[in-house]
C-alpha positions in Angstrom: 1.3 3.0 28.9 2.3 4.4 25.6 5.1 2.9 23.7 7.6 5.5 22.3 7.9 2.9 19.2 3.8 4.3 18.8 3.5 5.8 15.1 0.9 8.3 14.5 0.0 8.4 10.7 -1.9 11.3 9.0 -4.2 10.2 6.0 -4.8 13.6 3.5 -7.6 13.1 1.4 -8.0 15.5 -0.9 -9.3 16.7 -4.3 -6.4 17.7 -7.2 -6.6 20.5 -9.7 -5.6 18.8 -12.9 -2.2 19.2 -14.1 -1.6 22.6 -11.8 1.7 21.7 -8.9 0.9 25.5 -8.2 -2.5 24.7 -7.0 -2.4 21.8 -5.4 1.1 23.2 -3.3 -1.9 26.0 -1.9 -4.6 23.4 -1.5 -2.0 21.0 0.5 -0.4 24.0 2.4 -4.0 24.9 4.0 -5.3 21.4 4.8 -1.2 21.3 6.6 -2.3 24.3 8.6 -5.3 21.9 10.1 -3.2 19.2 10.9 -3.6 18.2 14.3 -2.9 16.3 16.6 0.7 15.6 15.9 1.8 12.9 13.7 5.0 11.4 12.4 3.7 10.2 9.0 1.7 12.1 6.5 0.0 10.2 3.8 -0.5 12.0 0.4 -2.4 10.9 -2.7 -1.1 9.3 -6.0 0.5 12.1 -8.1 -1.2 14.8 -5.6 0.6 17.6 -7.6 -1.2 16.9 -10.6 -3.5 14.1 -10.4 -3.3 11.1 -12.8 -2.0 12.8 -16.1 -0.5 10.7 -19.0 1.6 14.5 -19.6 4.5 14.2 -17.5 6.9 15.9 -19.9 3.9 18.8 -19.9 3.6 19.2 -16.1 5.5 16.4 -14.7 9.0 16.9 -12.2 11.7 17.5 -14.3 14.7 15.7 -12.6 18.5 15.5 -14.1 21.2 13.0 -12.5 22.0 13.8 -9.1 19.7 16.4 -8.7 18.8 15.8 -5.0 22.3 17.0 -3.9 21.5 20.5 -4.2 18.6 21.0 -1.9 18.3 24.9 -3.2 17.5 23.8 -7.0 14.9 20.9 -5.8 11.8 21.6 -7.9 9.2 23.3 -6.0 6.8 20.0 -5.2 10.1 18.3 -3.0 10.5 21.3 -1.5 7.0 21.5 -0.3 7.0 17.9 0.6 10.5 19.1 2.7 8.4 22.3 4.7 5.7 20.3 5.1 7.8 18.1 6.7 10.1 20.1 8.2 7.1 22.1 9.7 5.5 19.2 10.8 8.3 17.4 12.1 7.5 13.9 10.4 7.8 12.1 7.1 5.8 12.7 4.2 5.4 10.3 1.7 3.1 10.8 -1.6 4.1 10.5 -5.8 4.7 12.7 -8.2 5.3 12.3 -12.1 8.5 12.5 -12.9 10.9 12.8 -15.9 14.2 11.4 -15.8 16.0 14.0 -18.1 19.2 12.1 -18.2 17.1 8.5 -19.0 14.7 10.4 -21.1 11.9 8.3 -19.1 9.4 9.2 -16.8 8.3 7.6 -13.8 5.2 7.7 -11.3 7.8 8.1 -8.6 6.1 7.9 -4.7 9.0 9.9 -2.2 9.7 9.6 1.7 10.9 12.8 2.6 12.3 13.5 6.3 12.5 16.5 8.4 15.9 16.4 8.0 15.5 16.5 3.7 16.8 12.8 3.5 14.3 11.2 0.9 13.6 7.4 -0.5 11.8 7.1 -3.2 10.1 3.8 -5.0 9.1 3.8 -8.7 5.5 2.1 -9.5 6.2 -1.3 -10.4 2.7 -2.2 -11.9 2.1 0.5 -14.2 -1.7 1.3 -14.9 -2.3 -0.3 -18.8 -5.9 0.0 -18.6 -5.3 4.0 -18.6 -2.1 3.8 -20.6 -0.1 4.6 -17.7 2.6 2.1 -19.2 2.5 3.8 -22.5 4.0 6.9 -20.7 5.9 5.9 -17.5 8.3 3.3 -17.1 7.8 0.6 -14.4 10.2 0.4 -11.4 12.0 -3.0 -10.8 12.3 -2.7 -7.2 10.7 -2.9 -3.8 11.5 -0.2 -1.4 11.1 -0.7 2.2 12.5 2.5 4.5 12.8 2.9 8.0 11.3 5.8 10.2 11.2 5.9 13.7 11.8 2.3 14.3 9.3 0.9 11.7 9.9 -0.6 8.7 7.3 0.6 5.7 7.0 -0.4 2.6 6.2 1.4 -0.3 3.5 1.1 -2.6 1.5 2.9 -5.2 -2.4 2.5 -5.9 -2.3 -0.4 -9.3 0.9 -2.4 -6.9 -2.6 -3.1 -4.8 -3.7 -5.7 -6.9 -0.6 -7.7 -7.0 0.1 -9.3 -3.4 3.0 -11.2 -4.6 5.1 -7.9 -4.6 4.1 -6.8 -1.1 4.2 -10.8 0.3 6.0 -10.1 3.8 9.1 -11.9 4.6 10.2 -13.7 7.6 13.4 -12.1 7.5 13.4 -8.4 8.5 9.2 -7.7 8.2 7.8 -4.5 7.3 5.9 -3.2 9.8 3.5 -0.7 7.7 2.2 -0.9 3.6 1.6 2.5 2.7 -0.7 2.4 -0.7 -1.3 6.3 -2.4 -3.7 5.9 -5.0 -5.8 7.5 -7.7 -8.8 4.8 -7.6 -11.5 5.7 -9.4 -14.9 5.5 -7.4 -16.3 2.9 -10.1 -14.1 -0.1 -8.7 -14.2 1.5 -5.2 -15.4 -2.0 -4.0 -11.9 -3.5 -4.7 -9.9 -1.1 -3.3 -12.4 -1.6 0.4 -11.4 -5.4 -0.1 -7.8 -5.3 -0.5 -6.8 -2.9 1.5 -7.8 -4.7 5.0 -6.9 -8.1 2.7 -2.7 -6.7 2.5 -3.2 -5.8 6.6 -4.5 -9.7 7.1 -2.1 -11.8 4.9 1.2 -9.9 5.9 0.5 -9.4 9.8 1.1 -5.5 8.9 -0.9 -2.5 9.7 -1.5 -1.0 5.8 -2.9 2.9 4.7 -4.4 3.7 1.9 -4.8 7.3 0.7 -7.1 8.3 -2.4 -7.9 11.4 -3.6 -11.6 12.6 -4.1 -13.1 14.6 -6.9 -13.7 14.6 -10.5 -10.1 14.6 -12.5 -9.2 16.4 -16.2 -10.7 13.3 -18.2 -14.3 13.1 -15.9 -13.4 10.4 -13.9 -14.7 10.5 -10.7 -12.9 9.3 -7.2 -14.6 9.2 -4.0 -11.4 8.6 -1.2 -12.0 5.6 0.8 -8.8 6.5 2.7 -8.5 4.6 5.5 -5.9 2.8 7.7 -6.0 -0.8 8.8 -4.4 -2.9 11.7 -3.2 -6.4 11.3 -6.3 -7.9 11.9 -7.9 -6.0 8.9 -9.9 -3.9 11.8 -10.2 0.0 10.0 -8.5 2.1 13.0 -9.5 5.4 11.4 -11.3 6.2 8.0 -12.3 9.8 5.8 -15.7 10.7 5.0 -16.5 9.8 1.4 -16.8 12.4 -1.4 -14.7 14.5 1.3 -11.7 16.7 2.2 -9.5 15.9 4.9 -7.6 14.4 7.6 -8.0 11.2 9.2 -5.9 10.3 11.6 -4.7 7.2 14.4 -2.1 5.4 16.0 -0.3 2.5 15.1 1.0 0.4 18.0 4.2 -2.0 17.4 4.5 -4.3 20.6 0.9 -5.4 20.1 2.0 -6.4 16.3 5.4 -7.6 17.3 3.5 -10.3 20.1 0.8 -11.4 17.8 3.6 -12.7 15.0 5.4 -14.1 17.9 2.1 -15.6 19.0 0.8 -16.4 15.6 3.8 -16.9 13.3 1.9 -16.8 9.8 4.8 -15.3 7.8 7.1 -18.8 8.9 4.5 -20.6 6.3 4.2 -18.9 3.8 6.0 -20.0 -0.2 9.6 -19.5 -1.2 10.2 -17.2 -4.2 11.9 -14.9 -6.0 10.7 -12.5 -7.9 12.2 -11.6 -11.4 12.0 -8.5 -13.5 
């Protein structure tokens, strides 16, 4: 018998056009049109509107303080994000580069938008230095966990995957779901396989992982690898390498809530706090 707690999640993998919202709003907007089944989480790439550009304050979000009060002056990527959720009639959750007119900062900031237009958002703590990422974004300071349909997800953007302290479970109050969006190039495509189903195991959690495909606007290549991962590390659904397109499954919570109960991992693990 189906559990109404069920959560069916919808990986997009997709290629970008570089540094064009415009573009990849039309590219999104037709892969939305062949979604199906239904879901109540879509899963976008890393910075989908404009792939992984160090030029936020060229093509990034512009965002003043208190700008998500007026849902009629939302730049044009939330809104998307909002019809696409709206239409769909579940969460959608990807990043977008943003600058912080007010901080005079920009962030690689990853949004939950609802139906409803309620939103989270979570700003990527480990910021990419190999690239430079952390020569033109600032890194978050905290960890975001938001609630949809009766799970608790946390957030997480594509570098944050290497660092498990940050996404350690806790005994108190779990997260039921790790949701990773990710630029990862194709050349360490081998760590991104490993760690993925490594989260799922070590936190008792069901974890998704979205990357784009394609070539991006400095030649480097990304072959997806999406894929979404029960508790056991066991891939429940996966997309095609080198291609465009959904992927889609169910997550189950009584199974996940009986094994912790059964196999109470998160009980032993350290103590700790973590600092800025």
């Amino acid at each position: 018998m189906t559990d109404q707690r069920d959560l069916t999640v919808g990986l997009l993998q997709t290629d970008l056009a570089w540094e064009n919202p415009a573009e990849n709003i039309a590219r999104i907007e037709g892969h939305m049109a062949q979604l199906n089944p239904q879901v109540d989480l879509i899963v976008l790439p890393e910075m989908w509107a404009t792939g992984f550009t160090m030029r936020p304050d060229a093509c990034g979000m512009a965002l003043s303080s208190g700008w998500e009060q007026s849902r009629d002056t939302w730049p044009e990527p939330i809104q998307a994000m909002h019809r696409w959720a709206k239409t769909a009639n579940a969460a959608v959750v990807g990043s977008l580069a943003c600058v912080l007119i007010d901080e005079k900062a920009a962030v690689n900031r990853c949004f939950f938008v609802r139906p409803d237009g309620s939103m989270d958002w979570y700003d990527k703590r480990h910021t990419f230095t190999f690239a430079g990422e952390n020569a033109h974004y600032r890194s978050g300071t905290a960890r975001v966990e938001v609630v949809w349909k009766g799970w608790r997800i946390l957030l997480q953007t594509c570098y944050d995957l290497r660092f498990p302290v940050f996404s350690r479970n806790r005994v108190s109050e779990p997260y039921d779901l790790a949701v990773y969006v990710a630029n990862w190039p194709a050349v360490r495509r081998s760590a991104w396989s490993a760690l993925l189903p490594a989260r799922a195991i070590e936190n008792q959690a069901y974890v998704v992982g979205v990357n784009r495909v394609g070539e991006d606007g400095n030649g480097i290549e990304h072959n997806g690898g999406s894929a979404l991962f029960d508790p056991f590390g066991n891939a429940l659904t996966s997309a095609p390498d080198h291609e465009e397109g959904w992927a889609v499954a169910q997550c189950a919570l009584l199974p996940l809530e009986q094994y912790r109960e059964k196999f109470p991992v998160l009980k032993d693990g350290d103590s700790f706090k973590l600092g800025n």
